[in-house]
Backbone as CSV, one residue per row, in Angstrom:
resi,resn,N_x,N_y,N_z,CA_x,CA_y,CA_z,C_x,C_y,C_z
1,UNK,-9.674,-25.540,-40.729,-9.231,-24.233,-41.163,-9.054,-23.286,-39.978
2,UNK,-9.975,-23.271,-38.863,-9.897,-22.508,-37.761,-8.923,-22.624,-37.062
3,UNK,-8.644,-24.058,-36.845,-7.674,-24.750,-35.942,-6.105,-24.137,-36.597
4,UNK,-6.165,-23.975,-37.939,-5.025,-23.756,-38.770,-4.524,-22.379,-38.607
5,UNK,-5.929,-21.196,-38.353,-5.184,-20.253,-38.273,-5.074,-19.561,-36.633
6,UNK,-5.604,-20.392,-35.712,-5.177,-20.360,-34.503,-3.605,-20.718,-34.317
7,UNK,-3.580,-21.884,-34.782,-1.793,-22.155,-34.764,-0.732,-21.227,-34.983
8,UNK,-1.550,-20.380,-36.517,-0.460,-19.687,-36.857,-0.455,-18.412,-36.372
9,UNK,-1.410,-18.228,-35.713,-1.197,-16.617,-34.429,-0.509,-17.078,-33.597
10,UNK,-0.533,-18.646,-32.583,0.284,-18.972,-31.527,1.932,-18.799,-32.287
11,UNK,2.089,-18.857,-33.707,3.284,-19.218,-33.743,3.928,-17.877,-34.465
12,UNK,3.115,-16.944,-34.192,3.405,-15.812,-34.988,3.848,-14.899,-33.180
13,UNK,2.791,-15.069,-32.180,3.472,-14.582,-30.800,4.568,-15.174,-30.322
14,UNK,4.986,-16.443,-30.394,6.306,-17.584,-30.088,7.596,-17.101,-30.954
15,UNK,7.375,-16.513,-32.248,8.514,-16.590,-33.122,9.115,-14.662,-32.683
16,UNK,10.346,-14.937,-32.435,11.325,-13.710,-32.778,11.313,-12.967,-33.606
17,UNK,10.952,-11.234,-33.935,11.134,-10.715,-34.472,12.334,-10.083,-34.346
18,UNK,12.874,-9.667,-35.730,14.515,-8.851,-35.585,14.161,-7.714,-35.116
19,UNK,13.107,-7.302,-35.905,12.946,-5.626,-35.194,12.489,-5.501,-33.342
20,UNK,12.339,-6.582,-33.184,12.051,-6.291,-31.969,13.044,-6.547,-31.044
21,UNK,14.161,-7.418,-31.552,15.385,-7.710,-30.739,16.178,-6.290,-30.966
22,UNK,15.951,-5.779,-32.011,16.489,-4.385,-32.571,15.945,-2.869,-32.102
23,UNK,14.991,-2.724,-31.262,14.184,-1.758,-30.604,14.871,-1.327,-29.417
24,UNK,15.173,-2.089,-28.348,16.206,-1.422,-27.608,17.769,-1.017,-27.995
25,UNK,18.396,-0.837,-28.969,19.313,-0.548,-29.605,18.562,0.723,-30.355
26,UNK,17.770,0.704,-30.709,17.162,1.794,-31.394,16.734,3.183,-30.807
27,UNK,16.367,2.375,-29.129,16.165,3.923,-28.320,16.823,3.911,-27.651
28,UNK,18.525,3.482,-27.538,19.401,3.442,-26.730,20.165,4.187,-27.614
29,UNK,20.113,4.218,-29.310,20.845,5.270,-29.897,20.342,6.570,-29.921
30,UNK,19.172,6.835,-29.835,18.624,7.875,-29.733,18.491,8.705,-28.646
31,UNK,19.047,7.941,-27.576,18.722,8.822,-25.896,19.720,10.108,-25.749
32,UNK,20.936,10.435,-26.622,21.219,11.757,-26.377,20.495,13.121,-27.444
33,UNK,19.807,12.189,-28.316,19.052,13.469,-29.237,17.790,13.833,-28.223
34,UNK,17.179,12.940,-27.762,16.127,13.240,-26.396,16.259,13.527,-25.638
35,UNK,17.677,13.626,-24.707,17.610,14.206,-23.726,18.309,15.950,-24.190
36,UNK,19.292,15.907,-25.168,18.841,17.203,-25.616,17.593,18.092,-26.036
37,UNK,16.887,17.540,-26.570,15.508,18.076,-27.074,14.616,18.400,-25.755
38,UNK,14.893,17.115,-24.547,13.900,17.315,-23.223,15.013,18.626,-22.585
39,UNK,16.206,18.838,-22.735,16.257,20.044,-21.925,16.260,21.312,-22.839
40,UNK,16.422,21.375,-23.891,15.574,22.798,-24.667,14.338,22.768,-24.421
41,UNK,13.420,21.939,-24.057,11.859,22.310,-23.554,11.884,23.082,-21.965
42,UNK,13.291,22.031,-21.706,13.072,22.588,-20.291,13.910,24.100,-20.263
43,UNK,14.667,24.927,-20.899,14.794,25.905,-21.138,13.859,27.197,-21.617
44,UNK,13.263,26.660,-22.463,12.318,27.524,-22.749,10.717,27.452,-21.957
45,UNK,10.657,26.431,-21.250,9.346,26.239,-20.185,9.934,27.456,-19.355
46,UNK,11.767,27.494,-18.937,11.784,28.242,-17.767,11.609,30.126,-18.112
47,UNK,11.805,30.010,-19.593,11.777,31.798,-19.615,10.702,31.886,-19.469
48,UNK,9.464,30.752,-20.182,8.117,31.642,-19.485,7.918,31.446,-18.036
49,UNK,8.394,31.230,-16.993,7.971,31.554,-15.783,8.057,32.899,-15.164
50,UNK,7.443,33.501,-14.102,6.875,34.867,-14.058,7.241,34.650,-12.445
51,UNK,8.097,34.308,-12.133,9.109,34.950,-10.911,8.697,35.872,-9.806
52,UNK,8.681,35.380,-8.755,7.993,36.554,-8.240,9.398,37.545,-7.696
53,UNK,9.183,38.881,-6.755,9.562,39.598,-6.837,10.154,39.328,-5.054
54,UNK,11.367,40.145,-4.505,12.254,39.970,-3.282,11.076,40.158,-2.395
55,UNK,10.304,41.624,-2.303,9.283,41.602,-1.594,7.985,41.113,-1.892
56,UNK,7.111,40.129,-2.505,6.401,39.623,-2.770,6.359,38.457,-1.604
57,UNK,8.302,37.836,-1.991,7.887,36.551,-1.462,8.483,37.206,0.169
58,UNK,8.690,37.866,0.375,9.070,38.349,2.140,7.789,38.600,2.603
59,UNK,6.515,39.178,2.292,5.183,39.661,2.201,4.212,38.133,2.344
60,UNK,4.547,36.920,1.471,3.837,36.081,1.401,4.459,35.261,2.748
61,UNK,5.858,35.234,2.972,6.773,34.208,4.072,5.638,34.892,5.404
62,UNK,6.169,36.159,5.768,5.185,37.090,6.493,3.942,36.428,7.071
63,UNK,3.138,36.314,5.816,1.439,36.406,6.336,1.410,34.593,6.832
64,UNK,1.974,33.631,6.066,2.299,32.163,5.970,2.452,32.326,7.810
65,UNK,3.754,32.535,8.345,4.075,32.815,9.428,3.208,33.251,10.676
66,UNK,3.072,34.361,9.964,1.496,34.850,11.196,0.278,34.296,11.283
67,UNK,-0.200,33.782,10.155,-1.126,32.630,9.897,-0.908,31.509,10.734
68,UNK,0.082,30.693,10.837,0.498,29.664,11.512,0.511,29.740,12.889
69,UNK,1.460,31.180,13.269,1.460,31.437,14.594,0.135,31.204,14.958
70,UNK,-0.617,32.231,14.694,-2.385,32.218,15.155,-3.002,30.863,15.436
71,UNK,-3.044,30.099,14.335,-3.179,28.900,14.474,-2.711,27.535,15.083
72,UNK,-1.685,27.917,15.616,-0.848,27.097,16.201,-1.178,27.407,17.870
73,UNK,-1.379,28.724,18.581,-1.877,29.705,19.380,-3.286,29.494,19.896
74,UNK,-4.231,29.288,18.953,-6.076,28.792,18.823,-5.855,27.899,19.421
75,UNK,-5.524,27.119,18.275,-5.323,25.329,18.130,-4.950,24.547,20.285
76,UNK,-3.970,24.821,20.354,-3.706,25.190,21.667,-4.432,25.482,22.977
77,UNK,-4.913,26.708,22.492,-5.700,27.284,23.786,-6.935,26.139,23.562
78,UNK,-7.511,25.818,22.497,-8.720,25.050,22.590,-8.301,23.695,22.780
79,UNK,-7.446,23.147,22.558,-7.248,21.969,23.283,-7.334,21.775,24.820
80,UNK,-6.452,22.775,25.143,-6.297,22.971,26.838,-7.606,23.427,27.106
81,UNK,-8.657,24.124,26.816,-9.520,23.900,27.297,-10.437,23.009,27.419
82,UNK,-10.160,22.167,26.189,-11.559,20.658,26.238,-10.309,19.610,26.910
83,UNK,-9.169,19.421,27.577,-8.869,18.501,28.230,-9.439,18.869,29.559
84,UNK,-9.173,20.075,29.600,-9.209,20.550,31.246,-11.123,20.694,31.029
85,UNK,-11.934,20.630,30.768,-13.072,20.670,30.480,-13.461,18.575,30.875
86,UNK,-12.993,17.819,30.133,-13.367,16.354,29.922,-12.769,16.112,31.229
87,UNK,-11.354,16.972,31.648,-10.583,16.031,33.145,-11.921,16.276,33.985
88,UNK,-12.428,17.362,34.010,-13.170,18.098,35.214,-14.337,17.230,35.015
89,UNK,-15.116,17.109,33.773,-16.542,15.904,33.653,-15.802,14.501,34.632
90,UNK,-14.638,13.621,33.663,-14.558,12.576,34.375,-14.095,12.887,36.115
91,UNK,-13.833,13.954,36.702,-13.438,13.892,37.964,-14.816,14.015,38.850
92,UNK,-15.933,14.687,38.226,-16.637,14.904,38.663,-17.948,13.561,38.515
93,UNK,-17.529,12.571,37.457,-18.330,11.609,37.260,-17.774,10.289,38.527
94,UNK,-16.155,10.411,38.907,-15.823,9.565,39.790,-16.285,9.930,40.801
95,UNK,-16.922,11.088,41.545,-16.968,11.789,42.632,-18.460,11.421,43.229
96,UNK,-18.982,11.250,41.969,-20.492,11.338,41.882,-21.326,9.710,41.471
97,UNK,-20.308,9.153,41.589,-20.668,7.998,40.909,-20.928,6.669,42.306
């Protein structure tokens, strides 16, 4: 009996269903009602967005900018000082060595 209804699951995954040969036809008819529907979401996602303002984002470009500069400026000076710091250890370790 076990053996019997093992078979008939193997032969129930092996056998063709119509609806399933019929499923890609099914969301291949449907892909222009969805992609209409996905861009009315995407229409109305965009009225609620909250935009910023001409000087907001000139104010934010601004600080982004000067931020960077600075950092870019630091970043820099402290490098050049721990190379020129490590050249001067190893010159002074060949000297001494």
């Amino acid at each position: 009996m076990a053996k019997e209804a093992e078979f008939n699951r193997e032969q129930e995954k092996e056998t063709v269903n119509a609806f399933s040969l019929m499923e890609p036809v099914g969301k291949l008819a449907t892909w222009p009602k969805r992609v209409r529907s996905f861009l009315h979401d995407v229409k109305t996602e965009m009225r609620h967005v909250n935009w910023p303002t001409r000087a907001n984002v000139i104010s934010t470009t601004v600080v982004v900018t000067v931020t960077v500069a600075f950092f870019g400026v630091y970043f820099f000076l402290t490098d050049s000082a721990f190379s020129r710091g490590i050249g001067w250890l190893m010159d002074y370790a060949k000297k001494h060595s």
